[in-house]
N, CA, C and O of each residue as an XYZ file, in Angstrom:
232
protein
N     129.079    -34.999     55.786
C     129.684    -33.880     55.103
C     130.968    -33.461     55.802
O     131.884    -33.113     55.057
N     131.167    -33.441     57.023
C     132.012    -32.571     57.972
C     133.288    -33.855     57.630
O     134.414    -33.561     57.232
N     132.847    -35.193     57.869
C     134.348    -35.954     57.402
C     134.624    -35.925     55.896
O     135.774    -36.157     55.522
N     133.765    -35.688     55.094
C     134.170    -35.491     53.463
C     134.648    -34.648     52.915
O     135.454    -34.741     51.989
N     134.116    -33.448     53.528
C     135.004    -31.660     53.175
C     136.167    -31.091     54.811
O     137.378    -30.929     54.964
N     135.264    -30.995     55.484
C     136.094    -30.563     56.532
C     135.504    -30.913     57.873
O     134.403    -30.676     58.370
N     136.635    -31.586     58.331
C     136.052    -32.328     59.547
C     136.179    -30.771     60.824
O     135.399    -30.650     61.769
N     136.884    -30.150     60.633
C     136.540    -29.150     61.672
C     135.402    -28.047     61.829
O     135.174    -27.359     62.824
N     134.553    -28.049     60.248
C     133.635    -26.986     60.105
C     132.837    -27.714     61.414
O     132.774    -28.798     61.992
N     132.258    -26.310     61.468
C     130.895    -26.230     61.891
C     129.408    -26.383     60.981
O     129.079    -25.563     60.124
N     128.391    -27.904     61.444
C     127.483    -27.646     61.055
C     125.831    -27.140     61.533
O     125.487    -26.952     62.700
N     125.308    -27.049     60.813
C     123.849    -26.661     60.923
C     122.706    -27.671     60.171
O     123.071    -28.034     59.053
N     121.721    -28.051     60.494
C     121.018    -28.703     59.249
C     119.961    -27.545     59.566
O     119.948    -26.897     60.612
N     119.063    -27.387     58.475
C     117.658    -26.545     58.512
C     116.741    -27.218     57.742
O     116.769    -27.360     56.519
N     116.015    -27.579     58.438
C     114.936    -28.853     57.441
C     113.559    -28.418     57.843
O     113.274    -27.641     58.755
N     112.590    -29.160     56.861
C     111.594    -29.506     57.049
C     110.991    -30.573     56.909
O     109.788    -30.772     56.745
N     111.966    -31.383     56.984
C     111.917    -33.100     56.753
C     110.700    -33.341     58.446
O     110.870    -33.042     59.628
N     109.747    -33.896     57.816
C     109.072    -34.985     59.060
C     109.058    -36.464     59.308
O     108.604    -37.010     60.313
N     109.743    -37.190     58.015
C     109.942    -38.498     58.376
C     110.413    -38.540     59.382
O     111.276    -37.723     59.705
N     109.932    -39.654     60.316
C     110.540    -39.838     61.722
C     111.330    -40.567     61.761
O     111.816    -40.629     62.890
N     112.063    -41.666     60.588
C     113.279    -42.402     60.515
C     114.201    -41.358     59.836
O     115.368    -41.549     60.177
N     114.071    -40.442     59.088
C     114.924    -39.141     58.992
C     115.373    -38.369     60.114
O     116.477    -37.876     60.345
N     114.407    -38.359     60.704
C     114.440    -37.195     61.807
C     115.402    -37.673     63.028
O     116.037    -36.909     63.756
N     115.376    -39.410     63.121
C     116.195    -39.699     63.754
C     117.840    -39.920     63.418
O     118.618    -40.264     64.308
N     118.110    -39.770     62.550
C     119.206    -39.902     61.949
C     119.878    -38.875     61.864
O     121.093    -39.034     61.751
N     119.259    -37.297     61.890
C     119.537    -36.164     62.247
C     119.914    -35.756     63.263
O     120.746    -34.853     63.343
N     119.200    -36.531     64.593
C     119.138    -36.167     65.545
C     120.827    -37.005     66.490
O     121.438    -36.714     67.518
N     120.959    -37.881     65.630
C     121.799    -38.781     66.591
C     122.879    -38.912     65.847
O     123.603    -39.906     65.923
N     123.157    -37.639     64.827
C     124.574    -37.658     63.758
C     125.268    -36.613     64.911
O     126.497    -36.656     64.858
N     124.628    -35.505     66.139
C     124.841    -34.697     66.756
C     125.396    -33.186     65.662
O     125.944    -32.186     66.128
N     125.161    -33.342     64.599
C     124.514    -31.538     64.402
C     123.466    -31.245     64.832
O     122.484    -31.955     65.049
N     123.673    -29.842     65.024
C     122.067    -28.922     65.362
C     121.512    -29.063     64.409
O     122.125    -29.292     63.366
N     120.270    -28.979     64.450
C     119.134    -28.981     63.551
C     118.402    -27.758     64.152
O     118.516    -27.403     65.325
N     117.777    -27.264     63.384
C     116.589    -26.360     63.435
C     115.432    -26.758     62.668
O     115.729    -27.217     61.565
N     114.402    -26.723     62.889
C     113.299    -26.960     62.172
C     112.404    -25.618     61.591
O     112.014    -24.688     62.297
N     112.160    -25.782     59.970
C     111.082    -25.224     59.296
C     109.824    -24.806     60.025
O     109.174    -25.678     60.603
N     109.471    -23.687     60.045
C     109.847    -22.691     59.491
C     110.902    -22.094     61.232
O     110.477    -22.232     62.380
N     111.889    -21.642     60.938
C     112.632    -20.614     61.432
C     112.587    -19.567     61.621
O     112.579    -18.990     60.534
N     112.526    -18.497     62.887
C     112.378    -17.446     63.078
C     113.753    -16.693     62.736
O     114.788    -17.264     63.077
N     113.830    -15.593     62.161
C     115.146    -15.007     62.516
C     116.121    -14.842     63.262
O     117.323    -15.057     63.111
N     115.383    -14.350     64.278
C     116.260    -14.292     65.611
C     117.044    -15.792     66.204
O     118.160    -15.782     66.724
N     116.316    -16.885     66.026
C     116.863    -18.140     66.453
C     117.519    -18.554     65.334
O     118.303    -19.430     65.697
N     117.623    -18.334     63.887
C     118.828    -18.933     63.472
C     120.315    -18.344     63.317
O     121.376    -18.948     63.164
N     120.032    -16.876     63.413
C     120.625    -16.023     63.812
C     121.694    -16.312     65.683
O     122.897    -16.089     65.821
N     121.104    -16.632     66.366
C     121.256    -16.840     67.614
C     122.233    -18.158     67.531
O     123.287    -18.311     68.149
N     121.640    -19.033     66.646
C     122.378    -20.331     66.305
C     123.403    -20.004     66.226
O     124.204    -20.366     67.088
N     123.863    -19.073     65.018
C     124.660    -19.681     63.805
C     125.865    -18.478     64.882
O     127.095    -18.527     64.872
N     125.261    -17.811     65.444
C     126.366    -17.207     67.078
C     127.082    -18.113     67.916
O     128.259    -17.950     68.238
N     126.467    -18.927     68.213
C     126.881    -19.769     69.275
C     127.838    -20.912     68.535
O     128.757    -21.581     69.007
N     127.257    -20.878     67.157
C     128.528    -22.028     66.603
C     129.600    -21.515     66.032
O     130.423    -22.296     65.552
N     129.851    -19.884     65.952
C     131.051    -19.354     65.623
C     131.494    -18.839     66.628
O     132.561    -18.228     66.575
N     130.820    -18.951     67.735
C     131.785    -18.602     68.974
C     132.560    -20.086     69.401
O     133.738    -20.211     69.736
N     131.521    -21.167     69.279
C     132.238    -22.402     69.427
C     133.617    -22.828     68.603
O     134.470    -23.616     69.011
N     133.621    -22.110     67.346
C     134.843    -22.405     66.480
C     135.770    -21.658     66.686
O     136.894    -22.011     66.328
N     135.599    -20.565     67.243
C     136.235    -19.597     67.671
C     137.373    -20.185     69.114
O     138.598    -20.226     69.230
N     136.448    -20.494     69.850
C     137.050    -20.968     71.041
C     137.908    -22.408     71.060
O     138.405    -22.979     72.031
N     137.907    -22.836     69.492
C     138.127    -24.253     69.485
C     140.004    -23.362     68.906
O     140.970    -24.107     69.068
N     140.135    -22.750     68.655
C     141.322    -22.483     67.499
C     141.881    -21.713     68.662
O     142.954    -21.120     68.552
């Protein structure tokens, strides 16, 4: 997605995918992932740290 729309966004995945040939493909594209179910506070906490990261990138 990030080279098709915008290679500078910031991403997130939020899944509940358990295939483990999925899961690896997620894991080694280097977005964050979070996994189903999600607490508030941690995606919240996430989605901080990757707009401080974009922040600091500009």
């Amino acid at each position: 997605m990030r080279e098709r729309f915008a290679p500078e966004a910031q991403l997130l995945i939020v899944t509940g995918e358990t295939s483990p040939e999925r899961l690896q493909r997620v894991r080694a594209s280097g977005v964050p992932v979070l996994f189903k179910p999600v607490r508030a506070q941690t995606l919240l906490r996430t989605l901080a740290e990757l707009s401080l990261a974009t922040d600091q990138k500009s």
